[in-house]
C-alpha positions as CSV (number, residue, x, y, z in Angstrom):
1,X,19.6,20.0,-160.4
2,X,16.3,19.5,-159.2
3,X,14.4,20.6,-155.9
4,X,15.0,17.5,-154.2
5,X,17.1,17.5,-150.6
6,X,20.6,15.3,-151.4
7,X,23.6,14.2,-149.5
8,X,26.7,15.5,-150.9
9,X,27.8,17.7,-153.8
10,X,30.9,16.9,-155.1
11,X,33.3,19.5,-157.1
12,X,35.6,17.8,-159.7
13,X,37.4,18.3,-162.8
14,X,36.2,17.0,-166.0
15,X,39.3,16.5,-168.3
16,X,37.1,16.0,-171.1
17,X,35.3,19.1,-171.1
18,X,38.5,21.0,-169.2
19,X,35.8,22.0,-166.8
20,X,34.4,21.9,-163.3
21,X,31.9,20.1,-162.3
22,X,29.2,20.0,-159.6
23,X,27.8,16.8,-159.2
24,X,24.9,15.8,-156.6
25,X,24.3,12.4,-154.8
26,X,21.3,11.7,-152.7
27,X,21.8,9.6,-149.6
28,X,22.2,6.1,-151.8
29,X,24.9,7.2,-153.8
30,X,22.9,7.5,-157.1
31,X,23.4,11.3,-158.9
32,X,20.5,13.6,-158.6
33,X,19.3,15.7,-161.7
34,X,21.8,17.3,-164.2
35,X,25.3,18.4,-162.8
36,X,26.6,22.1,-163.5
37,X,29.5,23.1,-165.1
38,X,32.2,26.0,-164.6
39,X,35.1,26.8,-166.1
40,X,36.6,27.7,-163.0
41,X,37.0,26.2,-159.8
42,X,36.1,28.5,-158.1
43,X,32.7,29.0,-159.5
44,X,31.9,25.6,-159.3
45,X,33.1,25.9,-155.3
46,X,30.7,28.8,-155.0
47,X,27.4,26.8,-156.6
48,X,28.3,24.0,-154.4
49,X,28.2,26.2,-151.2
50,X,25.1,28.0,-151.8
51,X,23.7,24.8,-152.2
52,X,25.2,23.8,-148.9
53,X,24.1,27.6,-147.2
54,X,20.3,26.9,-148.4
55,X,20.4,23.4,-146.9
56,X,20.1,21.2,-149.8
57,X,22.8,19.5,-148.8
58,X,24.8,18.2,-146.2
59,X,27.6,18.3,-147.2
60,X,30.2,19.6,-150.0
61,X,33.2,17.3,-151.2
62,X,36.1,19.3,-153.3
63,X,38.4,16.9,-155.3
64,X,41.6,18.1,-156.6
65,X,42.2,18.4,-160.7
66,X,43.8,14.7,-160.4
67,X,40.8,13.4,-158.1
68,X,42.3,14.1,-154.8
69,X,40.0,14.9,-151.7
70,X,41.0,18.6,-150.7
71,X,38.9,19.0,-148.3
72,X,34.8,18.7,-147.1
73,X,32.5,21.0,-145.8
74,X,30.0,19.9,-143.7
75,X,26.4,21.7,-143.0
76,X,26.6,22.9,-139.2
């Protein structure tokens, strides 16, 4: 991902790749830079906090494995 400030990053599953992913969207709804992958969810949840906890973001979205909203996190 690059440098840039977004809106949201979003933790799903890929089925394809049996992974999960964090994916970034700025404040237009367009996906910024590359997305990273884990093979747990966990991981993924931690990559999409710190990116949250450094202010990158406002915001962290984490989907279920069958695309559910679980819950959001929002920068205080």
């Amino acid at each position: 991902m690059n440098n840039d400030r977004w809106e949201v990053s979003e933790v799903w599953f890929c089925a394809e790749e049996q992974s999960w992913v964090v994916t970034a969207y700025d404040y237009d709804g367009n996906i910024v830079g590359e997305s990273d992958y884990s093979y747990l969810k966990v991981d993924a949840i931690d990559t999409a906090e710190m990116y949250l906890q450094s202010d990158r973001c406002d915001a962290v979205k984490i989907f279920t494995k069958d695309g559910r909203l679980q819950r959001t996190i929002k920068n205080k």
